[in-house]
N, C-alpha and C positions, 0 to 999 in steps of 0.2 A: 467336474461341473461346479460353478461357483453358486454360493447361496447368496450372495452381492445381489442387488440393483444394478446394470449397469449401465449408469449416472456418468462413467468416467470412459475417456477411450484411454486405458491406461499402455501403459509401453512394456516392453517384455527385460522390463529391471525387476531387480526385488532388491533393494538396498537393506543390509546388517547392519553395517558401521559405521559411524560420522567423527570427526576430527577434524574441527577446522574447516576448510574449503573443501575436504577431500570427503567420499563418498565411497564405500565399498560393498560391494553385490554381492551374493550368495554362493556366486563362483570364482570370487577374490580377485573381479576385477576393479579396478580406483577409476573414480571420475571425478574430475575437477568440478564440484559442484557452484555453479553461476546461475540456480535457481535458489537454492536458500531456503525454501520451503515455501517460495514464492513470495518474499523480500520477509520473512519471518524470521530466518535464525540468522538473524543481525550481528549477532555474537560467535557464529559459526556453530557447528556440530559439539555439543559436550565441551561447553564453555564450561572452565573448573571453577571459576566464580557461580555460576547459576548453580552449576550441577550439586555444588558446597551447599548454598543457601537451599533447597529443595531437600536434598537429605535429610537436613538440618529438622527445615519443620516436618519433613514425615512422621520424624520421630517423637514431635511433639503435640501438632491438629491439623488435621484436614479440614473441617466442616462443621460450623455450627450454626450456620442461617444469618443473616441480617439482621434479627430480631437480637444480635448481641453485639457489641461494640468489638470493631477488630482491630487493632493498632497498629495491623499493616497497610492496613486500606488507609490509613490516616498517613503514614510516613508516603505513600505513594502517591498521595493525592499530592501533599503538599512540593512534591518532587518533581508532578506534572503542571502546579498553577505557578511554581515559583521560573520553569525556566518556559512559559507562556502567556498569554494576554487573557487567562482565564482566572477564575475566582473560586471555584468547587468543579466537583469532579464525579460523576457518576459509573461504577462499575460494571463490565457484563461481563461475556463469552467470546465475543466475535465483532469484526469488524459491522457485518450485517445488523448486528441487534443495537451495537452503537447507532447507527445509521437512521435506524429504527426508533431510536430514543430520540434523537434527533427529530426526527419530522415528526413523531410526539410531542417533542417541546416546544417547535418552534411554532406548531399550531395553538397549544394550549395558551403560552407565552403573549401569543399578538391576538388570538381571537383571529384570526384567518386562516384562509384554506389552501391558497394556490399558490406551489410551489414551482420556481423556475428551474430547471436542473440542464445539462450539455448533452448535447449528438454525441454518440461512444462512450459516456460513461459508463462507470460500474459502481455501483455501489453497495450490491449483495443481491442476495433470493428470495428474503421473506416479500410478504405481497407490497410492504410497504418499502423495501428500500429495491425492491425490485422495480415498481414504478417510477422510483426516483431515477433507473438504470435508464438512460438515452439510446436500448440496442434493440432491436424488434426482434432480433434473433431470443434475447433472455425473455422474451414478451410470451411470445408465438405459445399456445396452446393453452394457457393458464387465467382464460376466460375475461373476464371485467377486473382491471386492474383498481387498486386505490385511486379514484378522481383528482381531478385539479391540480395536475403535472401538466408544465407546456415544458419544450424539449429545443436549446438552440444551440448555435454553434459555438464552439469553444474559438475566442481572438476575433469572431465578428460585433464590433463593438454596436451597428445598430441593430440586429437580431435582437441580442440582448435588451439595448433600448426600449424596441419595442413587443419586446413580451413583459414586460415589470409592470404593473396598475397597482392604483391602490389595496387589491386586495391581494397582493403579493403576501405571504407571510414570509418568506426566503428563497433564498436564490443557493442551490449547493454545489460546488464544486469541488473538482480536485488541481491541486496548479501543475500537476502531473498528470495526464491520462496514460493510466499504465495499460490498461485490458484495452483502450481504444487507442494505442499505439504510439504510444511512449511521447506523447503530447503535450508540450509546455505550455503554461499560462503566459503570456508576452508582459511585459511590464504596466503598457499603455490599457490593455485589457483588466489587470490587475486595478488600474486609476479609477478607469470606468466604471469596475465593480463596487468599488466604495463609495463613489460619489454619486450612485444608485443606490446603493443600499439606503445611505444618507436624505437622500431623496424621498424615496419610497416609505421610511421606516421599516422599513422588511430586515429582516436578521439574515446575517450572512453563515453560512457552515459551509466549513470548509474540512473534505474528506482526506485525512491523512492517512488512512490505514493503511498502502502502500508506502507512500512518501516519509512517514516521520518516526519520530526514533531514531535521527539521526543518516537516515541514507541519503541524503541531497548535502550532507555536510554541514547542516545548523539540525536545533534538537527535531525542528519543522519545517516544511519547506516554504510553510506562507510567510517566515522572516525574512527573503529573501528577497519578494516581493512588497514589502513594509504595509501589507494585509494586516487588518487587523479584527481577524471573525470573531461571532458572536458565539460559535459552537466550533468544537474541536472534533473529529473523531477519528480515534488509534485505535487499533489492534493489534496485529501480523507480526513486528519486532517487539513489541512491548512486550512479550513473555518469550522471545526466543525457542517457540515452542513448546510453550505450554498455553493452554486456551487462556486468554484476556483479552478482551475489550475497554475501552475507556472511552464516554462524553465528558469533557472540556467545555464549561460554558459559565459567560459573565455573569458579576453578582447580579445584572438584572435579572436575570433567568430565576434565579433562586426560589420565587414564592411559587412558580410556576409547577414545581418537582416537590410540591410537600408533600406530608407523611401520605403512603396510598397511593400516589397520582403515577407511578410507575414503580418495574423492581424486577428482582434479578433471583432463583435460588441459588445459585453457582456462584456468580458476579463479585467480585473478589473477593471471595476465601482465603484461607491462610495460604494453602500452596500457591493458587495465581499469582496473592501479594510478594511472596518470596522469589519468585519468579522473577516477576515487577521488579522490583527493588531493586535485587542485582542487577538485571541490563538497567536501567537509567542511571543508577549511580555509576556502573561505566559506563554509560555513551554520553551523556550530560555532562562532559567535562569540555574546556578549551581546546585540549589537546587533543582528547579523542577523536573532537567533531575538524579541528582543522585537517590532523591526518586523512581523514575521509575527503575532505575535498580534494587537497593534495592529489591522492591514490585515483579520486574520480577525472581530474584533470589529465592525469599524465593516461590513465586507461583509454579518454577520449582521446586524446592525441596520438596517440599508440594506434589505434583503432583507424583514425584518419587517414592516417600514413599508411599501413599495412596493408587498406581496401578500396586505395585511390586510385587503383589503377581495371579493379573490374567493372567492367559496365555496367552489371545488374546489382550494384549498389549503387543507391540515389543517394543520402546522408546517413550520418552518424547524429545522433540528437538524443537531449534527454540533458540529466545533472547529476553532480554526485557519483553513485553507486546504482541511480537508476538510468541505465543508457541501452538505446533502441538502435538499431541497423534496420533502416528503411530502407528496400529493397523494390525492381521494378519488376521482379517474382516472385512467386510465394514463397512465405519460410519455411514449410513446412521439409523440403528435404534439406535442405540446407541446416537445420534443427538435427534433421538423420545424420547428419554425415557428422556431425559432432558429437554426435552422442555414440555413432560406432568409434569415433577416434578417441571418447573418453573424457568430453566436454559437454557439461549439463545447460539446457539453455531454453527457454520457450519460447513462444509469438507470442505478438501484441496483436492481435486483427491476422487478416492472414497472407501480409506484406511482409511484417517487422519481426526480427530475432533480438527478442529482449536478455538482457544479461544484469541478474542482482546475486553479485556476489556479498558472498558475508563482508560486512565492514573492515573483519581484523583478518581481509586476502592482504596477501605480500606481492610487492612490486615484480618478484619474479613468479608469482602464479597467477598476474594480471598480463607479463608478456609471454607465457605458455600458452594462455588461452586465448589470444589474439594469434598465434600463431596456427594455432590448430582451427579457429573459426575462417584465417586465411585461408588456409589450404582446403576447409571444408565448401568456399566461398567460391575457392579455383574449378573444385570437381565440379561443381553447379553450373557454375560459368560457361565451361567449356562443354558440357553437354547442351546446354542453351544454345552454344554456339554453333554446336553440331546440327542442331534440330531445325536451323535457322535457312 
């Protein structure tokens, strides 16, 4: 009998060991792991750069408060504003409290209340970035949410239009929806967002904690879209598995977060910063980030080919490292038959088999896992076909 909550409908894994892409259970079976920790260990399993840097400060401090100057949080700031359109940097725990900081600042910032956010987003659990969530399912039970959320569709460009008024304080999104099924922001939607925000005076935030740190192949994926938001917010890869959060936001922001006006006990410490450090200084490179497109391209393409011949795949869709299998059945066994064959992977909603492998997978454990996602796609298939 477990002393747990159970919060989780967890699977009947227990994973020991991690290495790289690979994953090892308690009875020394491997799985190609294509969740990551849920686009978090960007560096893969017991990266020796991270794992070096961590040791390193154990041995020297874990924790003294923010009431003392930390000269990690200063190399890591300057590491997140140098390769983004941001100016300062605020530290937490979690993508959620980022989030949270977030619609903190952008209220105190503009003197407004009402925030615009998308149908399917995610953006965490606390009551504030849980309202900002677009899902009635995260809603349901949890009483009177934080007010003055309206909710529209992600690529309908007059939805948008007409939920923004003067008393907009921001508008947040992700150019990914990963929880709402692996969802691109379109280019022309991207236009529109700026030349509203513009409009409006309303501050744009734009949710990275799955997207950046490199999984879409630039350090963020709002570069791609030549977005240019007011607020940043990271998580998930940015400590490779260790708890870190980060807001990203312009110097205009700055008076808004003075001494008092928010704060963090945890919120980069020495170990998160050491964490920090090492992934952005590797993923933040030219090289690193083109490899990742590369690996994200030929994965898609791979993917294309491999799944175009069964029916109950609609697209392949997504960028990068972050790529969705939109399906005209659920994913849910189709997720099973991958995971008996030893290929780790979860939905996006309950159509899509989402797949984030660690950034530094190899070309040949990006066509094992399309190989075994076919075959896991075929079983599905053809029982559908049978039932039919």
């Amino acid at each position: 009998m477990s002393a747990l909550f159970p919060t989780y409908a967890r699977w009947d894994v227990t994973a020991v060991k991690g290495e790289g892409a690979t994953l090892t259970d308690k009875d020394g079976k491997q799985y190609l792991d294509f969740i990551a920790g849920i686009a978090v260990c960007n560096l893969g399993h017991c990266h020796p750069k991270v794992n070096a840097a961590l040791e390193k400060q154990l041995h020297s401090l874990w924790h003294v408060s923010n009431l003392f100057q930390i000269e990690g949080q200063e190399r890591v700031a300057q590491l997140l504003v140098d390769h983004s359109v941001g100016d300062y940097v605020f530290f937490c725990n979690s993508g959620a409290e980022a989030n949270e900081a977030a619609i903190k600042l952008a209220r105190k910032a503009t003197g407004k209340h009402h925030i615009v956010s998308m149908k399917q987003s995610f953006h965490g659990r606390t009551l504030g970035s849980m309202a900002a969530t677009g899902q009635e399912k995260i809603h349901a039970g949890f009483g009177p949410l934080l007010t003055e959320f309206t909710y529209v569709t992600l690529n309908d460009e007059k939805e948008l239009a007409g939920a923004v008024t003067a008393d907009t304080a921001a508008i947040i999104v992700e150019v990914i929806q990963g929880e709402g099924g692996v969802l691109p922001m379109s280019k022309e939607y991207a236009k529109k967002l700026s030349q509203i925000c513009e409009q409006y005076q309303c501050l744009l935030i734009v949710d990275e904690v799955q997207t950046g740190i490199g999984r879409t192949g630039t350090a963020f994926a709002y570069e791609q879209l030549e977005l240019s938001p007011d607020i940043i917010t990271v998580a998930k890869g940015l400590g490779n598995g260790f708890p870190v959060g980060a807001l990203i936001g312009k110097k205009e922001l700055k008076e808004a977060f003075s001494p008092g006006s928010h704060g963090s006990t945890f919120g980069g410490n020495p170990l998160a910063m050491a964490a920090a450090e090492a992934v952005v200084t590797e993923v933040f490179t030219p090289e690193f980030l083109a490899d990742v497109q590369q690996k994200g391209d030929y994965f898609k393409q791979r993917l294309e080919q491999a799944l175009a011949s069964f029916s109950i795949v609609k697209e392949v869709r997504g960028n990068g490292l972050i790529l969705g299998v939109a399906c005209h059945v659920e994913a849910a066994p189709i997720i099973t038959e991958c995971r008996e064959r030893g290929l780790l992977v979860l939905p996006a909603g309950p159509n899509v088999v989402r797949l984030l492998p660690p950034l530094i997978v190899s070309n040949e454990e990006l066509n094992r896992a399309t190989g075994i996602l076919a075959e896991a796609i075929a079983a599905v298939n053809e029982k559908e076909q049978l039932s039919i």
